[in-house]
C-alpha positions as CSV (number, residue, x, y, z in Angstrom):
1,X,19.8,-48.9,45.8
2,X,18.0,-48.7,42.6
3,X,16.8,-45.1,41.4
4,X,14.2,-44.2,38.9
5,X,14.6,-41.3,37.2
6,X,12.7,-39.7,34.1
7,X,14.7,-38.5,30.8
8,X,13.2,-35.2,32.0
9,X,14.4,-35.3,35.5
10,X,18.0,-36.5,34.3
11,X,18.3,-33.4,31.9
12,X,17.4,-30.8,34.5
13,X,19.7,-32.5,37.3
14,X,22.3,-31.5,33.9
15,X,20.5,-28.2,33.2
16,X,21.6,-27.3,37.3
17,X,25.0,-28.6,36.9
18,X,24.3,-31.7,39.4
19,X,26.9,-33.1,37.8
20,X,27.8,-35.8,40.7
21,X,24.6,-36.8,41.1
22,X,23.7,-37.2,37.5
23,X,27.3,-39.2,37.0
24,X,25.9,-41.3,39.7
25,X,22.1,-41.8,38.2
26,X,23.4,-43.0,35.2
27,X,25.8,-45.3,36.1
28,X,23.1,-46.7,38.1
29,X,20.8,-46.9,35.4
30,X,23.6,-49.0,33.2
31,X,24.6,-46.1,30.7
32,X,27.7,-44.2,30.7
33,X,27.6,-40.9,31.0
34,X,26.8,-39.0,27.6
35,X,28.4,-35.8,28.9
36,X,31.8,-35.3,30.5
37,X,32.3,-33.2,34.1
């Protein structure tokens, strides 16, 4: 399943410690995450 997701969406999913989620989003974009759990 592909997700599209805004720079600005991704940083508030961080902001409200989604932290699962955003791992998940990122890897599905291709990019590792920038921040660790």
């Amino acid at each position: 399943m592909e997700i599209l997701i805004t720079p600005a969406e991704l940083d508030r999913a961080l902001r409200t410690h989604d932290d699962v989620h955003v791992l998940d989003v990122r890897w599905s974009l291709g990019r590792p995450p920038g921040r660790p759990l």
